[in-house]
C-alpha positions as a LaTeX table, in Angstrom:
\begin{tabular}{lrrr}
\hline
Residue & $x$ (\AA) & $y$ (\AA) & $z$ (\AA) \\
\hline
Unk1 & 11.83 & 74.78 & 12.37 \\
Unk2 & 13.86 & 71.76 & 14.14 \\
Unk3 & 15.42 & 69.08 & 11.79 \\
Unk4 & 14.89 & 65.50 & 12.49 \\
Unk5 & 17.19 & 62.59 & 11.03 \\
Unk6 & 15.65 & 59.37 & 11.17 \\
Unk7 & 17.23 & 55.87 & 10.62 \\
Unk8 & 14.46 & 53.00 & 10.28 \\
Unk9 & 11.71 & 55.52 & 9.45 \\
Unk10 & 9.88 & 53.57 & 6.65 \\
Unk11 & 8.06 & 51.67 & 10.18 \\
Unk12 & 7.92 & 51.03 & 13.81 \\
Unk13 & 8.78 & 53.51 & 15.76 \\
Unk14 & 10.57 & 55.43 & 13.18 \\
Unk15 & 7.01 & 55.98 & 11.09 \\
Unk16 & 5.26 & 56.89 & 14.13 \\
Unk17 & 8.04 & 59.80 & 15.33 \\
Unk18 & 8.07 & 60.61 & 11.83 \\
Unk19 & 4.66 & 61.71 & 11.45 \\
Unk20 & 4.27 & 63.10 & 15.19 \\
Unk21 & 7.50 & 65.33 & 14.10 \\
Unk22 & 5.54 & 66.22 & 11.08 \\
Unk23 & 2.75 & 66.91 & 12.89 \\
Unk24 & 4.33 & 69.37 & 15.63 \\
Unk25 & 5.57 & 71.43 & 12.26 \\
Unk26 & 8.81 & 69.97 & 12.43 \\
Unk27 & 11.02 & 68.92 & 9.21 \\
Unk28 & 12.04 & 65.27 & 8.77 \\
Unk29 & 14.79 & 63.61 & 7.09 \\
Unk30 & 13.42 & 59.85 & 6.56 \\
Unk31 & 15.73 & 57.42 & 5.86 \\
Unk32 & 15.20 & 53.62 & 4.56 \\
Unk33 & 17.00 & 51.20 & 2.49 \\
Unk34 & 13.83 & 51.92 & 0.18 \\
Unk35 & 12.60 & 55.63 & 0.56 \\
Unk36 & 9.26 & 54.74 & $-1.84$ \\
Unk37 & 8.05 & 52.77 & 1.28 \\
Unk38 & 7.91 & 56.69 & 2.96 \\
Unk39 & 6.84 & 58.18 & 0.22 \\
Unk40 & 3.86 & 55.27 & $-0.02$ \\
Unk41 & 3.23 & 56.03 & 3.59 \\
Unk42 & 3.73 & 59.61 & 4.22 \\
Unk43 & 3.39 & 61.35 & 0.72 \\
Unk44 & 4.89 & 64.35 & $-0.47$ \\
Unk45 & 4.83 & 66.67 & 2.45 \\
Unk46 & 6.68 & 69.59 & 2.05 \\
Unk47 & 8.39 & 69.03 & 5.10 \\
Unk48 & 10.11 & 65.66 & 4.58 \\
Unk49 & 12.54 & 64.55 & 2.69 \\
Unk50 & 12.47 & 60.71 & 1.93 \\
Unk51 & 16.67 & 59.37 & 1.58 \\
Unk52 & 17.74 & 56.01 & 0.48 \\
Unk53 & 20.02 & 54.74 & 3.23 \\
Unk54 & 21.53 & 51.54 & 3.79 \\
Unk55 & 23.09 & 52.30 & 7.81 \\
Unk56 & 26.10 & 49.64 & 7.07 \\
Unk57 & 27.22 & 51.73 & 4.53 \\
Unk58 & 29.28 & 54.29 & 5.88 \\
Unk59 & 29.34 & 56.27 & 2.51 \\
Unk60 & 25.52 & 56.56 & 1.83 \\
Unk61 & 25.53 & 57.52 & 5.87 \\
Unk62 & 27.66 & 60.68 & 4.79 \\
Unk63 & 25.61 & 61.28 & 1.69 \\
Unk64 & 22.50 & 61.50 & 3.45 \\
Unk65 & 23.66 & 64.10 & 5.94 \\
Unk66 & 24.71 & 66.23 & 3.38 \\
Unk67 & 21.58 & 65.86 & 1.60 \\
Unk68 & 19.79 & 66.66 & 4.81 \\
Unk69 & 21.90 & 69.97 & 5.26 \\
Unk70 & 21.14 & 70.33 & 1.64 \\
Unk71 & 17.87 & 70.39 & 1.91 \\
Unk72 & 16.99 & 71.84 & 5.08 \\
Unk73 & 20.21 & 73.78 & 5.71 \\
Unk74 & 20.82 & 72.01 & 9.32 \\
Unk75 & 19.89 & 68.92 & 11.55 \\
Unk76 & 18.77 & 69.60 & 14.94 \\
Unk77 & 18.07 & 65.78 & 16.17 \\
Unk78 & 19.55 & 62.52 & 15.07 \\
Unk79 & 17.55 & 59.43 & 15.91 \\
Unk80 & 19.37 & 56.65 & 15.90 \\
Unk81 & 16.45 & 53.88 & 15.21 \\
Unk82 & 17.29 & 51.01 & 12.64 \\
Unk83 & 18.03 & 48.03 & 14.05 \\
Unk84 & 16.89 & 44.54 & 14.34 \\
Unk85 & 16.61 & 41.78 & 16.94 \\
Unk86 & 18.41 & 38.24 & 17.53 \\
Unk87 & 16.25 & 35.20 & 19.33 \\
Unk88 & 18.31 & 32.41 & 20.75 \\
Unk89 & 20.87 & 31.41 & 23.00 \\
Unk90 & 24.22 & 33.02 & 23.25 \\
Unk91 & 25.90 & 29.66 & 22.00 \\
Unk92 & 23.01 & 28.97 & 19.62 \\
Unk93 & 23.76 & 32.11 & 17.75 \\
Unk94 & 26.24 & 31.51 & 14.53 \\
Unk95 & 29.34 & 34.04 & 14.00 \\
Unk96 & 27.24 & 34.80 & 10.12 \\
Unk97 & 24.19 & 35.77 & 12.46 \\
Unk98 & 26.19 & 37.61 & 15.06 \\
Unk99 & 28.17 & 39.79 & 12.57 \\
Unk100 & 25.32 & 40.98 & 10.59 \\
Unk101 & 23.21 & 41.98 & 13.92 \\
Unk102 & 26.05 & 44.08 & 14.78 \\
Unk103 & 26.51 & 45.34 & 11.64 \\
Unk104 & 23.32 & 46.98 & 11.94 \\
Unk105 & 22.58 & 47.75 & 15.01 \\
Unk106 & 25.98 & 48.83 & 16.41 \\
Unk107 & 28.66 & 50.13 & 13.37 \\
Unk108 & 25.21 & 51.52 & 11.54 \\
Unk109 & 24.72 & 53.56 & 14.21 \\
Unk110 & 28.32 & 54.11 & 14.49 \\
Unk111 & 28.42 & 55.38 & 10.83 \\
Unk112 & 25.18 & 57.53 & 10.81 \\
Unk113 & 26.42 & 59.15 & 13.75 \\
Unk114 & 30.12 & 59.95 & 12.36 \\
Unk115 & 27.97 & 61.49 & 9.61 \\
Unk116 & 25.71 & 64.06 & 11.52 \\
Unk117 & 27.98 & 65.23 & 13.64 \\
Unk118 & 30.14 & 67.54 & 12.10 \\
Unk119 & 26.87 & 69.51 & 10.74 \\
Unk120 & 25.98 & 69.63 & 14.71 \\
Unk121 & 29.43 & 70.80 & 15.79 \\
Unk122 & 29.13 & 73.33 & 13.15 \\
Unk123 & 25.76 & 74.34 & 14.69 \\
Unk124 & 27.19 & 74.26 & 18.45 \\
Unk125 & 24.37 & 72.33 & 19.00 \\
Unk126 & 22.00 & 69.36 & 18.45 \\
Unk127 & 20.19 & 66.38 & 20.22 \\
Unk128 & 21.20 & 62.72 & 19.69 \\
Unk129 & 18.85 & 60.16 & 20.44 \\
Unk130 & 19.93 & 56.13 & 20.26 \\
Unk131 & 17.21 & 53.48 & 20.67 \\
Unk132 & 18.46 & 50.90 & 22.84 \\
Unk133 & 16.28 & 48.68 & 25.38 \\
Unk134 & 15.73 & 47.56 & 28.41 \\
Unk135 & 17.43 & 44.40 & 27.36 \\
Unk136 & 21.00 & 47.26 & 27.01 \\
Unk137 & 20.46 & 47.38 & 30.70 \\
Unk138 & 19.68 & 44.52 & 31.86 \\
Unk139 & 20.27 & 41.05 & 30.22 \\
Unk140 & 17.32 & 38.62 & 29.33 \\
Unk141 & 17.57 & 35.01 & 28.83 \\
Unk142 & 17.52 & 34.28 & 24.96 \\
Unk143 & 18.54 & 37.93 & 24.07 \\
Unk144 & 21.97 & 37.48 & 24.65 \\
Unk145 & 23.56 & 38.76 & 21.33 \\
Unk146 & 20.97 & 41.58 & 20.79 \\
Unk147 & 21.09 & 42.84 & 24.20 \\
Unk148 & 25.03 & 42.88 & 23.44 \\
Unk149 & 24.54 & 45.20 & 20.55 \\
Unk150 & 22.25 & 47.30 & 23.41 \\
Unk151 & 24.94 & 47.16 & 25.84 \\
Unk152 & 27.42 & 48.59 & 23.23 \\
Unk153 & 24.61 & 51.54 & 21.98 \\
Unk154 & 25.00 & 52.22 & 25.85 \\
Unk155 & 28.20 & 52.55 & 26.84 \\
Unk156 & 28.87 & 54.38 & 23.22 \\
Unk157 & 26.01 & 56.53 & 24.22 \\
Unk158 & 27.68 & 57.24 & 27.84 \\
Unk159 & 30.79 & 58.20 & 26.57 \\
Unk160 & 29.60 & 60.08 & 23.34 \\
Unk161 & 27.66 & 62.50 & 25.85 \\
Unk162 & 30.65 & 63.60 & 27.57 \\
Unk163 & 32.43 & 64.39 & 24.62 \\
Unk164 & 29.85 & 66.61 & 22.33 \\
Unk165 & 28.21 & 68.54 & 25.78 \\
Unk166 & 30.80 & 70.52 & 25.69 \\
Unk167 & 30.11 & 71.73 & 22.06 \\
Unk168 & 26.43 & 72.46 & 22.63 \\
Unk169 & 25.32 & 68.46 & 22.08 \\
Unk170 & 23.25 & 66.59 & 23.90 \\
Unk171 & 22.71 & 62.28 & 24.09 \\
Unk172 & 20.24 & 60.64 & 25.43 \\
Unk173 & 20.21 & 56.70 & 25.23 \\
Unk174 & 16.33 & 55.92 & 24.87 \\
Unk175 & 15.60 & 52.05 & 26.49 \\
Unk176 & 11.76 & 51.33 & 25.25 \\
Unk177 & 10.22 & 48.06 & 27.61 \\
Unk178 & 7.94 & 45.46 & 25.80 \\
Unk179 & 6.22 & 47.71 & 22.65 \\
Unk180 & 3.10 & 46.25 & 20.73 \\
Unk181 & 4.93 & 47.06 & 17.39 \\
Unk182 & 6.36 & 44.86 & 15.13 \\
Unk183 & 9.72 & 43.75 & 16.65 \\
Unk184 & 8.65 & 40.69 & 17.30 \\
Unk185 & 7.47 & 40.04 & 13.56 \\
Unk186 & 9.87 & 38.24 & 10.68 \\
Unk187 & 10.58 & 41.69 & 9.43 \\
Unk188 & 11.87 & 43.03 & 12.56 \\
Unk189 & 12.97 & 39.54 & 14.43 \\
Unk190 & 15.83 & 37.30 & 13.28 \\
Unk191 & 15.43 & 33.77 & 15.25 \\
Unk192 & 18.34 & 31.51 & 14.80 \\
Unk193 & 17.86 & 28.68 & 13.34 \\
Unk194 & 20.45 & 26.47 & 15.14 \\
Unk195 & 18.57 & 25.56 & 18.09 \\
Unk196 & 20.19 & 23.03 & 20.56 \\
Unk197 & 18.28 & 20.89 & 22.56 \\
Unk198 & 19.59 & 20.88 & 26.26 \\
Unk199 & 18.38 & 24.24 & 26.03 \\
Unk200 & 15.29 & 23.70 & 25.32 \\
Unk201 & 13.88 & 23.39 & 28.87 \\
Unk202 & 15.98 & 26.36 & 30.29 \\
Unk203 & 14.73 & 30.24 & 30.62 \\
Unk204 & 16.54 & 30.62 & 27.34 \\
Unk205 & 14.31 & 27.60 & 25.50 \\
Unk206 & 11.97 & 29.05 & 26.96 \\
Unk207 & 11.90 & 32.37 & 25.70 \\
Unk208 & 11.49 & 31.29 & 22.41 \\
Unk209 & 7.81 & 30.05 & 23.33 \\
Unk210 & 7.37 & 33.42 & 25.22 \\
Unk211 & 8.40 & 36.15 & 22.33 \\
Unk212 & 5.62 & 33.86 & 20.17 \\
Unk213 & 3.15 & 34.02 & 22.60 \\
Unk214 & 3.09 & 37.75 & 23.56 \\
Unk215 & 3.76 & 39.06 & 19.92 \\
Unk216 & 1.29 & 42.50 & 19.78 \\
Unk217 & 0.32 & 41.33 & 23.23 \\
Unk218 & 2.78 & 43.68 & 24.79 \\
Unk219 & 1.94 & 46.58 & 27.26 \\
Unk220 & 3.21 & 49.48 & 25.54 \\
Unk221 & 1.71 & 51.64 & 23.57 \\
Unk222 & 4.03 & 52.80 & 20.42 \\
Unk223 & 1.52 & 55.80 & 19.84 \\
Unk224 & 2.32 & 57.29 & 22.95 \\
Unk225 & 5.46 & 56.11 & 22.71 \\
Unk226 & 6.00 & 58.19 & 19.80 \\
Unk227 & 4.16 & 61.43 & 21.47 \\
Unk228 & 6.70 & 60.73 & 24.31 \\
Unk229 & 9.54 & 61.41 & 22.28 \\
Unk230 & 8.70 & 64.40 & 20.79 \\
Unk231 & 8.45 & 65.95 & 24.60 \\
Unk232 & 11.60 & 64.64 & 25.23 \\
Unk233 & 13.51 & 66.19 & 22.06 \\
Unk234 & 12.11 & 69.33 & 23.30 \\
Unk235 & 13.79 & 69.15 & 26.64 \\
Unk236 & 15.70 & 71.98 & 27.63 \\
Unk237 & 18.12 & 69.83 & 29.89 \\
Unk238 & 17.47 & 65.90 & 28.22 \\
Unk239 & 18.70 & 62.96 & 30.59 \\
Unk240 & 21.03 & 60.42 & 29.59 \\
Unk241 & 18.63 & 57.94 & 29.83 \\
Unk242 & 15.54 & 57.36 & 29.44 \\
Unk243 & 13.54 & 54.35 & 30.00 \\
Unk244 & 9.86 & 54.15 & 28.43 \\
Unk245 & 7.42 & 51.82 & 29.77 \\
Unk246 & 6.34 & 50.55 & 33.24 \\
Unk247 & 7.86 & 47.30 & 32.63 \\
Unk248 & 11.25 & 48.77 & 31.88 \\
Unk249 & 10.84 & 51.04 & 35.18 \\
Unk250 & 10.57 & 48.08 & 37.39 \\
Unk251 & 13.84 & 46.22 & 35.02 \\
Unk252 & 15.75 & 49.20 & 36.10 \\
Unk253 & 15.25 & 49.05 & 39.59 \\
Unk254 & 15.44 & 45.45 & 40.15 \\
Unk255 & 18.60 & 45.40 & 38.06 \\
Unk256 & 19.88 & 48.41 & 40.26 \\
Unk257 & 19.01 & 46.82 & 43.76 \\
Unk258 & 20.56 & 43.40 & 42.74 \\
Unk259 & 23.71 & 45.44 & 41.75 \\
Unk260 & 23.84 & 47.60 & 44.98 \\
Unk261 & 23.42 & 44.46 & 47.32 \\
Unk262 & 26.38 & 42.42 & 45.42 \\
Unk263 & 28.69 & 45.19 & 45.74 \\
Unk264 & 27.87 & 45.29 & 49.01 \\
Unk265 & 28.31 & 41.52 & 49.60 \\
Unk266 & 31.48 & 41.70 & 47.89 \\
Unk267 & 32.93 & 44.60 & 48.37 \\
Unk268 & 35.51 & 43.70 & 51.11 \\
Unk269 & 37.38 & 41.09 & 48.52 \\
Unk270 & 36.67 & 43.77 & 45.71 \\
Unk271 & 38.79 & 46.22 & 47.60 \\
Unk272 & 41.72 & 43.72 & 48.76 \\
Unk273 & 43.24 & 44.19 & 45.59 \\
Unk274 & 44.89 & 47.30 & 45.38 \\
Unk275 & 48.70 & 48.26 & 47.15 \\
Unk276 & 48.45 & 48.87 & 50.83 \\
Unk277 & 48.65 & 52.60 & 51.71 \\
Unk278 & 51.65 & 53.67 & 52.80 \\
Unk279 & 52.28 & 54.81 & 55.89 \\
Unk280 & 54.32 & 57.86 & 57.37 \\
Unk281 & 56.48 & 57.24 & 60.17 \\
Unk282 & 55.51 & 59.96 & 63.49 \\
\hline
\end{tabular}
């Protein structure tokens, strides 16, 4: 029986894996800042085990491993889900706002991870999944700060992978597209408050009318979503990355052509920079 750990499970995403692991006969450690809200939602299956866990506190992170190992004896796959998002401007955004969102989103899943480890380099093995988004490869107007905290999940991600293969690990960074869940709500959305006006008629201003507008309006489905990840836990060889959603397909690929033609538009002055080779004399 596989072992899930689950940050943010209480909704979202993090219900809907829960109760697909469930279903598949897997065991889940659930984790929330209030575990009743699992409890309420899932009951007492014997296969879950509801934690309280604040992720920006490093020492509940560590508690809650052990309780999972406890429990269950091992953890076979870490997914790294809490987090919240920022809507504004990358100037609008105050240091208060900025330091909580990474907080969260980047040293919670900093701490969590710290904690689970050691139980999977134990193991020699284990399967680390990090929600990031298309917006942590690709930057969108107005999502500045949160994409940041994306940006950072992927590069941590990148380098994390090369480090724990070795010991029978595997990462994948996960980047969902445009999900009709409840990001975009008060409970999952922070919107800063400090809105300046010669933005207002920019992509950024802009974007503020947009995230209203298309809130549970978006294309992807978070019940398939959910199915989706179960397949991909039980990959034999997992990628790196994976990008969910048609929308965040076609991100990927613009993003990649418009990086592939600027190198190649640049390239000449990019590579006038280093010493000239030497030369041997005949």
């Amino acid at each position: 029986m596989r072992v899930w750990f689950i940050t943010g499970a209480s909704r979202g995403f993090g219900a809907l894996i829960t109760q697909e692991a469930l279903n598949a006969g897997d065991a889940v450690v659930a984790t929330a800042r209030n575990p009743q809200t699992i409890i309420d939602r899932f009951g007492n299956h014997p296969n879950l085990l509801a934690v309280s866990l604040d992720v920006t506190n490093e020492t509940q992170a560590f508690a809650a491993a052990e309780q999972a190992v406890k429990r269950f004896g091992h953890i076979d796959i870490l997914l790294n889900n809490a987090g919240y998002g920022l809507l504004g401007a990358v100037e609008e955004a105050t240091a208060a706002e900025v330091e909580k969102l990474y907080a969260t989103n980047v040293f919670g899943l900093l701490n969590v991870t710290r904690a689970v480890l050691p139980h999977m380099r134990r193991q020699r093995s284990g399967h680390v999944l990090n929600i990031s988004s298309i917006g942590g490869y690709t930057g969108f107007p107005g999502w500045g700060v949160y994409g940041s905290t994306k940006f950072a999940i992927e590069g941590l991600s990148e380098s994390l992978a090369v480090e724990v293969k070795p010991l029978g690990i595997n990462v994948t960074v996960v980047e969902p597209g445009f999900f009709r869940t409840d990001f975009l709500d008060e409970a999952s959305l922070a919107i800063s408050p400090s809105s300046i006006a010669d933005y207002e008629q920019t992509p950024a201003g802009a974007m503020r009318d947009f995230a209203a507008g298309k809130n549970h309006g978006q294309p992807g489905d978070p019940a398939r979503f959910a199915k989706a990840m179960i397949m991909l836990a039980s990959a034999e060889n997992p990628p790196l990355r994976m990008p969910f959603g048609t929308d965040a397909i076609a991100a990927i690929e613009a993003k990649n052509a418009s990086v592939a033609k600027e190198l190649a538009d640049w390239r000449d002055l990019g590579a006038s920079t280093d010493f000239p080779a030497e030369t041997t004399a005949a």
